[in-house]
N, C-alpha and C positions, 0 to 999 in steps of 0.2 A: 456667582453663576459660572457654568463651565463654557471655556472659550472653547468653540472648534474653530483647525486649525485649517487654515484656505486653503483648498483643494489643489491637488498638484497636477500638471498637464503635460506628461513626458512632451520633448519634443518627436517631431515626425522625422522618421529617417529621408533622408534628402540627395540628389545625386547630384545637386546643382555645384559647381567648383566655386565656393570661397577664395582659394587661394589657387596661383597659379606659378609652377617657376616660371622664374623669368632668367637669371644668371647666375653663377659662381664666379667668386674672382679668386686667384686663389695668388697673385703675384706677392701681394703681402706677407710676410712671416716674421711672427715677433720674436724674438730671442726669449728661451727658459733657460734661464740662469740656475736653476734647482730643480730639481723634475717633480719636486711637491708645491712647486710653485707656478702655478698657472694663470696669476690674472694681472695679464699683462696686455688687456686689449678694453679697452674703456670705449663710448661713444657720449655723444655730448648732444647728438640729432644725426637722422639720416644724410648727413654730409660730412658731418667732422667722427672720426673714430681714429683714435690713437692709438698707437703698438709701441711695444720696446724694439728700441731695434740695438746696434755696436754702439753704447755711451752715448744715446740719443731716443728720445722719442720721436714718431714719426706721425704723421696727420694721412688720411688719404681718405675715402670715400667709400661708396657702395661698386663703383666703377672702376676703381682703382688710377681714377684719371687725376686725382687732384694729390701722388704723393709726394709728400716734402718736407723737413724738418718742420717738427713744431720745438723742439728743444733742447740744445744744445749743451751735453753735459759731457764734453771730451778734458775741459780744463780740470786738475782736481780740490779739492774741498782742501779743507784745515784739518781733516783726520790725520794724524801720522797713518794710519792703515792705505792710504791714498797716496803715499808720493811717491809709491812705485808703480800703480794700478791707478786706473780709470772707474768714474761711475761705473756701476753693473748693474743693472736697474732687475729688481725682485718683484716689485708691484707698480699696479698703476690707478689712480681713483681719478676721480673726474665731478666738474658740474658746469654748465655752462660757461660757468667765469673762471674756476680756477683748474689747473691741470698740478697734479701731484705724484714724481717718480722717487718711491722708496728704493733703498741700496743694499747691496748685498753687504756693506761694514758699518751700519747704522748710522749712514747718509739717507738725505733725503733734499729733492727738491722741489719746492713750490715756484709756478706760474701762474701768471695774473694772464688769462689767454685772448683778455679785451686793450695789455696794452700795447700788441703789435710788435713786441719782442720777444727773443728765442734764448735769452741768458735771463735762466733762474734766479732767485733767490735760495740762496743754501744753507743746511744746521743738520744737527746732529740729533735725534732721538735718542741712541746709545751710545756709549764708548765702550763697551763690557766686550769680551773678546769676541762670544759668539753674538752676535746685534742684527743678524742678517733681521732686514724688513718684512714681515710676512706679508703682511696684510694693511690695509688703511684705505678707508671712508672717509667722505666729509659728513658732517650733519652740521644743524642749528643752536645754540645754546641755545636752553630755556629760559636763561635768564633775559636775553635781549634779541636774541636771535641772530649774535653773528657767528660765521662760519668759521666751523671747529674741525679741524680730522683726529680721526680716530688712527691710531696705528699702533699695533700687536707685531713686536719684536722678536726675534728667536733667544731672548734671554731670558722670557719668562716675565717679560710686564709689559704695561699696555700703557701707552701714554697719549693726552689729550694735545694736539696743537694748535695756539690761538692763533691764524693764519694772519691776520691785519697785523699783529703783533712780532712774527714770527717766532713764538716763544711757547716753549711745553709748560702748559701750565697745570697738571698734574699725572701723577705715575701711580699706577696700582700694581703690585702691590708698592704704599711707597718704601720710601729710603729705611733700612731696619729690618725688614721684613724679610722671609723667605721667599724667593721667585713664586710665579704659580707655574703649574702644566702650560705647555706654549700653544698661542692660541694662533690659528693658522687661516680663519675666515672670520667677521663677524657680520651683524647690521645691527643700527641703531633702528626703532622705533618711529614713526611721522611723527609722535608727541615728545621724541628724545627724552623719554623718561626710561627707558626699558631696552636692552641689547644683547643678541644671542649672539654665541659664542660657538666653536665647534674647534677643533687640536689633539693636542695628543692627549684625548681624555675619554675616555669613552660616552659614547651619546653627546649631549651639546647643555648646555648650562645656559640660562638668562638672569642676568644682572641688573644692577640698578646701576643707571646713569649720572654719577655725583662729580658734579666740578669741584675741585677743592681748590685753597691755594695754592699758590705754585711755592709757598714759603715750607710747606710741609711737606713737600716734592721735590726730587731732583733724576735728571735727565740719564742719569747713570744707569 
């Protein structure tokens, strides 16, 4: 039999104010490190929102009363590209618990932002000349559900990092292959089966989300 479908009931235009301002704060300002680089302001709930600021992320609020380092990255990494230069932080991802500042020399560092400390954990994504960080999310694996970041490098590959671990445990395209187009934003899907893509390519691509081993992978 044929189904009709439930009637539809425009809403009524309304004069009543939803929304109201209330303030601007505008004393915060993050550092862009790249001028096709802009996500460098994360928030985790209406109190904690994080910025890049000079080799440092910074914490502060809707009020701008509460700011103050959340991360400390003046000391430098194990890259040779770093013993003359400081962190330069490219991007920023966030979730309640963990806080993650990608590098303009394919550095990167993860916080753990529940243990009350502002010195990272640090590793490398790339070594390849051009490594700058684009972009990087966290999700869930599928497989057990712990927390994975995503990060899409300016060398042309994309690699997974198991954060408990601190270890890339796989690179696409991997070792062998030719780089892809650089991908410059993404998101993973709520079922982490599925991720759209957008870079220097025309329109935006969605892919399949595949953990591999990290045996057939490497960080390069």
């Amino acid at each position: 039999s044929k189904v009709t479908p439930p009637s539809h009931t425009p809403c009524a235009l309304t004069e009543e104010p939803f929304f109201q301002f209330h303030l601007m704060n505008t004393r915060p300002k993050p550092v862009v490190e790249h001028f096709q680089l802009r996500n460098t302001l994360v928030r985790t709930s209406h109190v904690d929102i994080f910025y890049a600021g000079a080799h440092e992320v910074l914490r502060t609020d809707l009020h701008g009363s509460m700011t103050g380092q959340a991360m400390d990255l003046t000391s430098s990494n194990n890259s040779p590209r770093q013993k003359a230069t400081q962190f330069r932080i490219t991007t920023l991802a966030a979730t309640p618990q963990l806080l993650l500042a990608g590098g303009f020399h394919g550095d990167y560092a993860l916080l753990n932002l529940e243990s009350g400390r502002d010195k990272p954990t640090r590793g490398m994504a790339s070594h390849a000349k051009n490594a700058i960080t684009n972009h990087a999310h966290f999700f869930a694996c599928r497989a057990g559900g712990q927390t994975r970041a995503y990060v899409a490098s300016n060398d042309g590959r994309q690699r997974t990092l198991d954060c408990a671990r601190n270890a890339i445990t796989s690179t696409t395209p991997p070792r062998g292959r030719p780089a892809q187009p650089v991908v410059n934003c993404a998101a993973t899907s709520p079922d982490s089966r599925l991720r759209v893509e957008v870079g220097d390519f025309a329109g935006s691509r969605i892919v399949r989300v595949d953990e591999t081993s990290a045996a057939d992978n490497d960080a390069a």
